[in-house]
PDB file of N, CA, C and O in Angstrom:
ATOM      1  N   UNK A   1     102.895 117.479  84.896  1.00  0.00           N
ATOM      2  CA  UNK A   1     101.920 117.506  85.980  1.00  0.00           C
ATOM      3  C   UNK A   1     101.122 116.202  86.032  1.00  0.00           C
ATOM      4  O   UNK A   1     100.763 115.859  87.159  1.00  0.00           O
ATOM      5  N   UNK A   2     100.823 115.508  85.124  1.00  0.00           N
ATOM      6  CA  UNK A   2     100.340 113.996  84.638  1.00  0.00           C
ATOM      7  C   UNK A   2     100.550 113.719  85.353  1.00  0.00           C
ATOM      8  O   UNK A   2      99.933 113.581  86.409  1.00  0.00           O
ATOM      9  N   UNK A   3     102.085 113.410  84.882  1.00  0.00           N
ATOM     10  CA  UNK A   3     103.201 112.264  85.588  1.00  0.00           C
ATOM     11  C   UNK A   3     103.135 112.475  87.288  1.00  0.00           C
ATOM     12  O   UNK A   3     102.951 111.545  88.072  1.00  0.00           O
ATOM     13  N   UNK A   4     103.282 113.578  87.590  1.00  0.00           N
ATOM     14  CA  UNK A   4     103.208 113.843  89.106  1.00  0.00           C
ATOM     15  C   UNK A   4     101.832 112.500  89.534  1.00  0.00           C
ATOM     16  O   UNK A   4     101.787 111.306  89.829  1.00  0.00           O
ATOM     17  N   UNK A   5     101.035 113.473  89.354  1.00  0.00           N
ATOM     18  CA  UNK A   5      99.564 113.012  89.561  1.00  0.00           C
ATOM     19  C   UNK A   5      99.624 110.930  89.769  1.00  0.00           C
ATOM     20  O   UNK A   5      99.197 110.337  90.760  1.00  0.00           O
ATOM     21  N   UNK A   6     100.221 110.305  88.615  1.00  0.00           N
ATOM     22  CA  UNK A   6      99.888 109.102  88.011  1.00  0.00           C
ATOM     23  C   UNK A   6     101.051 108.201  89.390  1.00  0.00           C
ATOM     24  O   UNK A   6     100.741 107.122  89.895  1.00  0.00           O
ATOM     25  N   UNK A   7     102.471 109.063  89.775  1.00  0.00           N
ATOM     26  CA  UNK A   7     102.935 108.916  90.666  1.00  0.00           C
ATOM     27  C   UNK A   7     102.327 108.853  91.884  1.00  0.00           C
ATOM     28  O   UNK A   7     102.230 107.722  92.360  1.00  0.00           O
ATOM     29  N   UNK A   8     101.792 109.971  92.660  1.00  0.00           N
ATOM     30  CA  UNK A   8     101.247 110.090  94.005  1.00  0.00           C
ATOM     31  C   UNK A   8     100.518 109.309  94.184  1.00  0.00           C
ATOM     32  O   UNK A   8     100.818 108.470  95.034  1.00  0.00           O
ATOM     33  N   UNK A   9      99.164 109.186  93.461  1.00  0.00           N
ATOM     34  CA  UNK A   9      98.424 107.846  93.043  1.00  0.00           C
ATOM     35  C   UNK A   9      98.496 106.697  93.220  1.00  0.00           C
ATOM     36  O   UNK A   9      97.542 106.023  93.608  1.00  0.00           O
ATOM     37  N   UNK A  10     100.103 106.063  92.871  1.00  0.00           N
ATOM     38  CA  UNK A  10     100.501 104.829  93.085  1.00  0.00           C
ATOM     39  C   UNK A  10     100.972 105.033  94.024  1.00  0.00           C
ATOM     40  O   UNK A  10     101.175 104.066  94.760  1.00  0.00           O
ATOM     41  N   UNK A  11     101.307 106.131  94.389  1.00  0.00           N
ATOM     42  CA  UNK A  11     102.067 105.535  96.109  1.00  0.00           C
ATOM     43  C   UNK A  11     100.791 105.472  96.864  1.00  0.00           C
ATOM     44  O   UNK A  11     100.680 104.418  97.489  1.00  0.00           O
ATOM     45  N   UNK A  12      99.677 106.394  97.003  1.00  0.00           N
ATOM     46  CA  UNK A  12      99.042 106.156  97.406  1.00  0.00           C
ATOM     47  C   UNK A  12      98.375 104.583  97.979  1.00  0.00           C
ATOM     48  O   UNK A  12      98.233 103.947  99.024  1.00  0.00           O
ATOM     49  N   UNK A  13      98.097 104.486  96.505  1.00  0.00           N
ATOM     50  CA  UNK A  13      97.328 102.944  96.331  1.00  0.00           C
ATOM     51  C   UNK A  13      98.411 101.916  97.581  1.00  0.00           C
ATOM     52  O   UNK A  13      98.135 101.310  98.617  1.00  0.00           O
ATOM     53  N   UNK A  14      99.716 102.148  96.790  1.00  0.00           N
ATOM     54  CA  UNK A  14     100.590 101.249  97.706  1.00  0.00           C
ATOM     55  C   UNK A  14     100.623 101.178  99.456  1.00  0.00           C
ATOM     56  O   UNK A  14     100.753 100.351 100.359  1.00  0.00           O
ATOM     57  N   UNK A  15     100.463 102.279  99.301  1.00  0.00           N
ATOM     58  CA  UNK A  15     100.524 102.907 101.114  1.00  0.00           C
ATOM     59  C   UNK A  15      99.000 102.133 101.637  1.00  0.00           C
ATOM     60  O   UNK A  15      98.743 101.575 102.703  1.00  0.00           O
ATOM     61  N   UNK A  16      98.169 102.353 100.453  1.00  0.00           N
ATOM     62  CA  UNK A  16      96.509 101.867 101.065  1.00  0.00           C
ATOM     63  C   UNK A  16      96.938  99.632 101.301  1.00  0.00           C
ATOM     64  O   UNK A  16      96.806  98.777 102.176  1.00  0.00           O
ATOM     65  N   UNK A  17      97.251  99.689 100.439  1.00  0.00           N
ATOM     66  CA  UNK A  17      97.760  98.273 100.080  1.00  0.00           C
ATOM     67  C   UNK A  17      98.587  97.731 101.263  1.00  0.00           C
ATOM     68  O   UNK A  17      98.206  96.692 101.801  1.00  0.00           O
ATOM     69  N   UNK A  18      99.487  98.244 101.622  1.00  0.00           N
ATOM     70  CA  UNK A  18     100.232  98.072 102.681  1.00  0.00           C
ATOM     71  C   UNK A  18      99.690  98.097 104.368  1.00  0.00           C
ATOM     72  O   UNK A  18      99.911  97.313 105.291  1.00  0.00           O
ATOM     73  N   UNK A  19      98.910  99.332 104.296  1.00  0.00           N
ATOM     74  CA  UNK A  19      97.981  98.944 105.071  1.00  0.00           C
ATOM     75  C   UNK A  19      96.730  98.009 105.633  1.00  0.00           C
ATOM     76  O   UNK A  19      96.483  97.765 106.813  1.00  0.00           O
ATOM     77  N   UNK A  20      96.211  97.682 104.787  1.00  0.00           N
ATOM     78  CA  UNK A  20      95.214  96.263 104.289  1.00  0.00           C
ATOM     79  C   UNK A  20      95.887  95.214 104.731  1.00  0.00           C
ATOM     80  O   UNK A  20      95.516  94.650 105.760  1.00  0.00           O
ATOM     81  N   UNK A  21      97.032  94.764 103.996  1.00  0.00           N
ATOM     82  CA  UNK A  21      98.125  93.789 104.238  1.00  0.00           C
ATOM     83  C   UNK A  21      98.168  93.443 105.608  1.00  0.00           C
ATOM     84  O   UNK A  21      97.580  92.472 106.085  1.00  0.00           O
ATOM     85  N   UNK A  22      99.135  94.550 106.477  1.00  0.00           N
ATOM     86  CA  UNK A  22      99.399  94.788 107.694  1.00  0.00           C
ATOM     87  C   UNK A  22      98.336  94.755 108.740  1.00  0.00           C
ATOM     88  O   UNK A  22      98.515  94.369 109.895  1.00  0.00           O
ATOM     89  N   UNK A  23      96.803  95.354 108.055  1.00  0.00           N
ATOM     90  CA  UNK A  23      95.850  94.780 109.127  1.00  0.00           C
ATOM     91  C   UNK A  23      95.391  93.446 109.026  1.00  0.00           C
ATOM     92  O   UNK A  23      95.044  92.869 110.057  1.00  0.00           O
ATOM     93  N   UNK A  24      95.329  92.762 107.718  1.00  0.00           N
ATOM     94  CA  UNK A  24      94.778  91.863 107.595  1.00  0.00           C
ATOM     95  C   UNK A  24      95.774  90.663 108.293  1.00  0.00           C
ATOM     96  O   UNK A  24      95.355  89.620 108.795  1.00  0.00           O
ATOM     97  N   UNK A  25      97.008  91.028 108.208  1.00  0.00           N
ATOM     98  CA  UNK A  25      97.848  89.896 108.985  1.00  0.00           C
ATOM     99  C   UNK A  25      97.819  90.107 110.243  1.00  0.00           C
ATOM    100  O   UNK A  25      97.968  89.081 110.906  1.00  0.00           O
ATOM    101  N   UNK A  26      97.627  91.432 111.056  1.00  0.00           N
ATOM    102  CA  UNK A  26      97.275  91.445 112.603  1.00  0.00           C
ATOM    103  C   UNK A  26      96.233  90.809 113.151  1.00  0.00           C
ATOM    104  O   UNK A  26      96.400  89.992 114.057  1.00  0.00           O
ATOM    105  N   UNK A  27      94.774  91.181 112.554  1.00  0.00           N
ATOM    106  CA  UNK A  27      93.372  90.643 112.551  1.00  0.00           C
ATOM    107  C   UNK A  27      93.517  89.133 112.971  1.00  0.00           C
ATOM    108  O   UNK A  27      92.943  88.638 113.942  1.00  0.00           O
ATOM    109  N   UNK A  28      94.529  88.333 111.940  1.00  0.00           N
ATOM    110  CA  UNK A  28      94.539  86.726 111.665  1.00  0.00           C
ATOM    111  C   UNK A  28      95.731  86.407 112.543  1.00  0.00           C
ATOM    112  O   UNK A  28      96.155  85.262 112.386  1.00  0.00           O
ATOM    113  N   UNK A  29      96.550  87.366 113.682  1.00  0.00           N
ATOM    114  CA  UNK A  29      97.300  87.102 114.655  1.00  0.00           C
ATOM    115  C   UNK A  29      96.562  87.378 116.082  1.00  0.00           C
ATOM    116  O   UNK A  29      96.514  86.568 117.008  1.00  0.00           O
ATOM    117  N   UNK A  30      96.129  88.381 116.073  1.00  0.00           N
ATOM    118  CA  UNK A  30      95.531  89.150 117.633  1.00  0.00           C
ATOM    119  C   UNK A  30      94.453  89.759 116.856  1.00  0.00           C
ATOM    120  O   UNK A  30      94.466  90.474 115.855  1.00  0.00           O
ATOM    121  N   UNK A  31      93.784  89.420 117.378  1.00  0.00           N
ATOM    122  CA  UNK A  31      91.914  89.935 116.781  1.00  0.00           C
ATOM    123  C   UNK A  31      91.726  90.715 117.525  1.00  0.00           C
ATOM    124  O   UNK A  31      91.618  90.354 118.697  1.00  0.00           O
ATOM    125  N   UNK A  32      91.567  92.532 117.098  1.00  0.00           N
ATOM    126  CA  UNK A  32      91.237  93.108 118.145  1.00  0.00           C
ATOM    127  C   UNK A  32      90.332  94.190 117.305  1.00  0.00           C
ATOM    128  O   UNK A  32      90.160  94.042 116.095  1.00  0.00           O
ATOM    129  N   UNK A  33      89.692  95.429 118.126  1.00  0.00           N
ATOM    130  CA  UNK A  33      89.111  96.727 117.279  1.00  0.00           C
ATOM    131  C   UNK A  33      90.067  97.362 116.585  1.00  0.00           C
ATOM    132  O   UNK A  33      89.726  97.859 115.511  1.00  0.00           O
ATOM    133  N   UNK A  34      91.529  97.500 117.046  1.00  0.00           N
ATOM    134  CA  UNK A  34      92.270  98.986 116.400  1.00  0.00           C
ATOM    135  C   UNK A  34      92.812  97.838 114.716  1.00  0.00           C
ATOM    136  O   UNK A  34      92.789  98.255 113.558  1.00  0.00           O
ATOM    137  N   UNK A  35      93.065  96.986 114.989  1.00  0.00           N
ATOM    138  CA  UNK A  35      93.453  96.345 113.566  1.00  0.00           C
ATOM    139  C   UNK A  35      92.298  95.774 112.362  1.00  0.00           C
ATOM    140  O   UNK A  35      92.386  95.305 111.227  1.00  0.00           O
ATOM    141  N   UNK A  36      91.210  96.099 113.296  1.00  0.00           N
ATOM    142  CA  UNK A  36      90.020  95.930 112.186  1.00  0.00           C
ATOM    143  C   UNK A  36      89.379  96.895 111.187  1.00  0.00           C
ATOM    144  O   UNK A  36      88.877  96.739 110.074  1.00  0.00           O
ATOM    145  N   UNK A  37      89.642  98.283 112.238  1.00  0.00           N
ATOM    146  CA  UNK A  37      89.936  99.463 111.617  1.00  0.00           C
ATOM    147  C   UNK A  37      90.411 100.021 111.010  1.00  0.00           C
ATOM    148  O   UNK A  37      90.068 100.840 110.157  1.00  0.00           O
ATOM    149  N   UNK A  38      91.727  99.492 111.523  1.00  0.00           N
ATOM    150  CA  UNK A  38      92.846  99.616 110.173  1.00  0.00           C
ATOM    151  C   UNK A  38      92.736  98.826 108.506  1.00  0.00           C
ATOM    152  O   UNK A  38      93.102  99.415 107.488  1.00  0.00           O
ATOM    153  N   UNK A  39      92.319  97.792 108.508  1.00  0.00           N
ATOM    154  CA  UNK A  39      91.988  97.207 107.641  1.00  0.00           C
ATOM    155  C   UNK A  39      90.543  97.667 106.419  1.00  0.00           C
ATOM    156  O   UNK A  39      90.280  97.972 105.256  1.00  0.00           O
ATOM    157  N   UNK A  40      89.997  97.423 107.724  1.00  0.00           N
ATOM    158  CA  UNK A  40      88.352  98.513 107.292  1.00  0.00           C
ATOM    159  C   UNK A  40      88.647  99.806 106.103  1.00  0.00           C
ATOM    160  O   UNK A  40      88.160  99.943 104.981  1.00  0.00           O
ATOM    161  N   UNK A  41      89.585 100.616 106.808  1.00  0.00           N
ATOM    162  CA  UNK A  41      90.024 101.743 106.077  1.00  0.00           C
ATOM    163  C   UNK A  41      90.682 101.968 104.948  1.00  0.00           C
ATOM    164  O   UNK A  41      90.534 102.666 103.945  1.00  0.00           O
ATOM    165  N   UNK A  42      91.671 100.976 105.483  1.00  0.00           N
ATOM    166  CA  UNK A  42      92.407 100.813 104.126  1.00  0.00           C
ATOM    167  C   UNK A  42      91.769 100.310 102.660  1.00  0.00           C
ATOM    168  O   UNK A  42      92.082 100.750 101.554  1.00  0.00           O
ATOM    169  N   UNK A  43      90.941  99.428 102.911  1.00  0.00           N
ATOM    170  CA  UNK A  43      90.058  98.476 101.885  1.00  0.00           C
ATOM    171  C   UNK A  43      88.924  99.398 101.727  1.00  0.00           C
ATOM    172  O   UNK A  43      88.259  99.242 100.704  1.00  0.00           O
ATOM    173  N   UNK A  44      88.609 100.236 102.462  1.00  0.00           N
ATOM    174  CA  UNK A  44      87.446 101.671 101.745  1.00  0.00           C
ATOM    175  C   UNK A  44      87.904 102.395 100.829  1.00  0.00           C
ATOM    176  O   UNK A  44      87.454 102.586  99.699  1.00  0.00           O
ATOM    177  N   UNK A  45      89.228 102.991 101.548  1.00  0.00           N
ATOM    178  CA  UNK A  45      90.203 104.180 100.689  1.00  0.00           C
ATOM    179  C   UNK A  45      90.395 103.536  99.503  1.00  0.00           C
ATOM    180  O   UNK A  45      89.975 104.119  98.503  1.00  0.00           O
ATOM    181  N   UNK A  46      90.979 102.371  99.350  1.00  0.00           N
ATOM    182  CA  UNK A  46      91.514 101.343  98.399  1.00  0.00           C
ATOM    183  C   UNK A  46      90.531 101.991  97.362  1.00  0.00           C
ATOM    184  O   UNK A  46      90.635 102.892  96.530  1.00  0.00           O
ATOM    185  N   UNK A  47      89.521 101.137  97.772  1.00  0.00           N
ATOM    186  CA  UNK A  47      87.916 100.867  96.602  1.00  0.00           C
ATOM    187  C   UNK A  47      87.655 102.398  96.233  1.00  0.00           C
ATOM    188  O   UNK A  47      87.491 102.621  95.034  1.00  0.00           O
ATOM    189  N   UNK A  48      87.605 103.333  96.992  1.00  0.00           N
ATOM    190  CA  UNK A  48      87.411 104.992  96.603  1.00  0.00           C
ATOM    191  C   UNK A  48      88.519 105.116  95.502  1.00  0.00           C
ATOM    192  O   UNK A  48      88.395 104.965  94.287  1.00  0.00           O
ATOM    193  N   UNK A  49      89.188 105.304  95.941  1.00  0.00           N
ATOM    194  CA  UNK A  49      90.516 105.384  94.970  1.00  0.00           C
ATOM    195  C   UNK A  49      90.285 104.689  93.101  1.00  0.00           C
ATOM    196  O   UNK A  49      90.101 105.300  92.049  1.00  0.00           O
ATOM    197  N   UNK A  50      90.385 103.473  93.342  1.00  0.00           N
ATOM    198  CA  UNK A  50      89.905 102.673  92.112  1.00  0.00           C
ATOM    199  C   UNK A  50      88.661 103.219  91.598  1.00  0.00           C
ATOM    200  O   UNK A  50      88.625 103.621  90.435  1.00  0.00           O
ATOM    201  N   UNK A  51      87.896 103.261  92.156  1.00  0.00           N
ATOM    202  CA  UNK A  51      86.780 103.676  91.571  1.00  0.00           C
ATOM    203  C   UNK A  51      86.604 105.137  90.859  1.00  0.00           C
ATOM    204  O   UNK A  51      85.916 105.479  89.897  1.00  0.00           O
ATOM    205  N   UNK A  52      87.647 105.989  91.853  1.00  0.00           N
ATOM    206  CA  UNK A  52      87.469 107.356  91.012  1.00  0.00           C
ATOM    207  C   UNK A  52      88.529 106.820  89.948  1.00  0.00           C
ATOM    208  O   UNK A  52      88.287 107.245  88.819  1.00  0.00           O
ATOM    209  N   UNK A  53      89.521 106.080  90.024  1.00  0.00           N
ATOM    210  CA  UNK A  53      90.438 106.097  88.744  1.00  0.00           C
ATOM    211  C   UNK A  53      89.707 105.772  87.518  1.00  0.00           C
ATOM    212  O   UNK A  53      90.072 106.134  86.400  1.00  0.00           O
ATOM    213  N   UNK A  54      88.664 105.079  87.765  1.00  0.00           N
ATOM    214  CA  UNK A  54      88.356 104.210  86.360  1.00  0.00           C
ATOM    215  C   UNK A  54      86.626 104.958  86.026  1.00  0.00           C
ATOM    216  O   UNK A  54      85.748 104.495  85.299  1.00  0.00           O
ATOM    217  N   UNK A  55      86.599 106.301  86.902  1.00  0.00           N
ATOM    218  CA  UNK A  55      85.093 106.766  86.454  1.00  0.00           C
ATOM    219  C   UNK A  55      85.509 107.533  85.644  1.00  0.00           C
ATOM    220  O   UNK A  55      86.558 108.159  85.799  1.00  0.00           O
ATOM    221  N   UNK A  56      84.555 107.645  84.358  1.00  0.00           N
ATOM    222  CA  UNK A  56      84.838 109.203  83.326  1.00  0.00           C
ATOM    223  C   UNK A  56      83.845 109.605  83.224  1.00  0.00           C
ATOM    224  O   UNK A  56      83.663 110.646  82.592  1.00  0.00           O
TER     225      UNK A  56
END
């Protein structure tokens, strides 16, 4: 059940990562609201994420 957990997690992160990426290269092509958002989000979720990983 760990292992599950330590899995989803990283995809997670990756999926958040990928997203960030993908807005941050739209943002610096076509500057608009929906790709700032996207970025915005991703880099919140990101930081939530990390942060619960490393609280005890």
């Amino acid at each position: 059940m760990a292992r599950f957990r330590i899995i989803l997690r990283a995809l997670g992160v990756a999926l958040l990562l990928y997203m960030l990426i993908v807005g941050g290269q739209s943002i610096l092509d076509d500057p608009n609201f929906d790709t700032l958002w996207l970025s915005v989000i991703g880099a919140a979720l990101l930081t939530f994420i990390v942060y619960q990983a490393t609280k005890k």
